[in-house]
N, C-alpha and C positions, 0 to 999 in steps of 0.2 A: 504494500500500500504506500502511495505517496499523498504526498498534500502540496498544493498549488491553488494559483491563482484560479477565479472562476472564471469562463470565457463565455461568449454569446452561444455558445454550441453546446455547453453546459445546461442552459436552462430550462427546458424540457425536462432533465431528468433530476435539479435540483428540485421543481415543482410537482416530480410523482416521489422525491424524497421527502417532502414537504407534508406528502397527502397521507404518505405511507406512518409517519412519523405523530402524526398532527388530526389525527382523524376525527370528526365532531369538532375542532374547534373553529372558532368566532374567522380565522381567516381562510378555512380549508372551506368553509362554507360558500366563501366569495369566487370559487372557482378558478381555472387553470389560469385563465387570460387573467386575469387581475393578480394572482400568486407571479406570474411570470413578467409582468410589468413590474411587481416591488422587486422581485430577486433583479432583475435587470438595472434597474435602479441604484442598486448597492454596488453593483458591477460597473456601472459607466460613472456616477457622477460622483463629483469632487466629496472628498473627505468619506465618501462608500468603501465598505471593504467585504469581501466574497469570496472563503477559500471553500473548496471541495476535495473532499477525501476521493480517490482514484483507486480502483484495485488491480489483479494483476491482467482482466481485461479489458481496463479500461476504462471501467462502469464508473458512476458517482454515486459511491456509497453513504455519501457523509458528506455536512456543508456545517460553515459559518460565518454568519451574517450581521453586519454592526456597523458604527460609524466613528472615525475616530475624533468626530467634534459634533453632537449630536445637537447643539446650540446653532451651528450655522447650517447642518447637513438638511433637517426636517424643513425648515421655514423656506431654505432655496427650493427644495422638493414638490411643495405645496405651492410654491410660485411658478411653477414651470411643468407640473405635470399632473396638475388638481385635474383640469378636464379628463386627462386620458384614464387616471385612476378611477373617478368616475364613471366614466362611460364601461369600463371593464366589470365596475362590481355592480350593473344596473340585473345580470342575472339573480346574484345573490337577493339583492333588492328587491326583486318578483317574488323569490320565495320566501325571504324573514323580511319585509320589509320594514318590522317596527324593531325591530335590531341591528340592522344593519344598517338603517339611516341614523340611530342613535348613536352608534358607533363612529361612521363617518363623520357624524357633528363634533364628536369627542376627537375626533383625528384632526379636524381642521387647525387645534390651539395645539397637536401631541410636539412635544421636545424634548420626548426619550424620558420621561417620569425625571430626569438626573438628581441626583442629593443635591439641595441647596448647600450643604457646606461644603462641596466639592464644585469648585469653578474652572477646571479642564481636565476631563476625563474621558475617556471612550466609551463608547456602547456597546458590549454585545448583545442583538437582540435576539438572535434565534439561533441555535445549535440543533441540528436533525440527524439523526442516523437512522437507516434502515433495519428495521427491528428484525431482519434474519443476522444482522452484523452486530447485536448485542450483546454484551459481555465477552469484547470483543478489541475492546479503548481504543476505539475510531472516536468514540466524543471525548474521549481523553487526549490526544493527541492533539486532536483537532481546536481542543482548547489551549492545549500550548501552542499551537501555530496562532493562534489568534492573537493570544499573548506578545508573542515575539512580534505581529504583525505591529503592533501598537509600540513599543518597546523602540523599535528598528526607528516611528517614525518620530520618537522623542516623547510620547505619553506617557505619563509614571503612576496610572491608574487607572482602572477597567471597572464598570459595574453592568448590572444586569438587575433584572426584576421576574420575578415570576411568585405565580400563586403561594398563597401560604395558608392554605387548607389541602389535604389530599394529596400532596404532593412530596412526601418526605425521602423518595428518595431521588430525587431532582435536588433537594434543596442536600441532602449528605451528599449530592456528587461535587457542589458547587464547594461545599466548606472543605471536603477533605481535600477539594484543590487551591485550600488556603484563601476562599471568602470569606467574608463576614457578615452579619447582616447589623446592615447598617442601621433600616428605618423599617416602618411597615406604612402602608398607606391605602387609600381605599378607591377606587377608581368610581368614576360617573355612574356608573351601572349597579355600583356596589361589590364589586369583586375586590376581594382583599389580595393584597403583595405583599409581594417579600422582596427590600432593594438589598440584593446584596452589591459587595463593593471587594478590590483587593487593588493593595500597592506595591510599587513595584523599588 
């Protein structure tokens, strides 16, 4: 297995990594074309970062996805590609429509949840592996590639958010690779987090 940069030929199969990974949740809902505009997204535009795990034929086993300045990366994002995210997730819209436009409302102000006591730090926002490659440290790895990704570009701190109900061994993969949790907080819709954070 190697790990590398993600490329536009990549994301078709980051996006059945995504579905494979992610199933029932709030963005696997929104469909292939709007999952495949955000992964793209993190791939082309300034301060986006997209590495993909490779196995030995080839395949994308494993991805992760963040921004190294998630203060500047969301608001340029929403200025420049609010229409076409739209228009991608008007499927989803058909079928949850009173979730998915509450969501989208909450996305229009998003700038990565970041700890207000931390004023430059990176984002990871989404690590996937293909649940036949489990227990397996493809997301381990993958997490230190991300690491060094941020490292390499002069960032000396990473955080992340995810649930903090039902999710505990999400949240032990995250601390035995020496996060912390920093805050908890409750999102628009009422789903609780968990921000954790690690420095470097």
């Amino acid at each position: 297995m190697m790990i590398r940069k993600a490329t536009r030929a990549d994301l078709q199969q980051i996006v059945e990594v995504h579905l494979a990974a992610f199933e029932g949740f709030f963005l696997s809902m929104l469909g292939k074309p709007f999952l495949r505009k955000m992964y793209q997204a993190f791939s082309s535009e300034q301060h986006g970062v997209i590495r993909v795990a490779i196995d030995d034929e080839q395949r994308v086993v494993g991805f992760a996805a963040g921004t190294l300045a998630p203060d500047l990366y969301f608001p340029a994002l929403r200025k420049k590609k609010w229409f076409a995210f739209l228009i991608t997730a008007i499927p989803g819209i058909i079928k949850h429509p009173i979730k998915v436009l509450r969501k989208l409302y909450y996305a229009m102000f998003y700038r990565g949840d970041k700890p207000e006591t931390l004023q430059q730090t990176a984002l990871l926002s989404s690590i996937a592996v293909l649940p036949a490659m489990a227990g397996k440290s493809v997301g381990k790895a993958l997490l230190a590639d991300f690491e060094q990704q941020v490292m390499q570009a002069g960032g000396n701190c990473l955080y992340l958010t995810t649930d903090k109900h039902g999710n505990a061994a999400v949240v032990a993969f995250y601390t035995k690779a020496g996060y912390q949790i920093e805050s908890e907080f409750t999102q628009p819709d009422g789903r609780q987090m968990l921000r954790l954070t690690k420095s470097f």
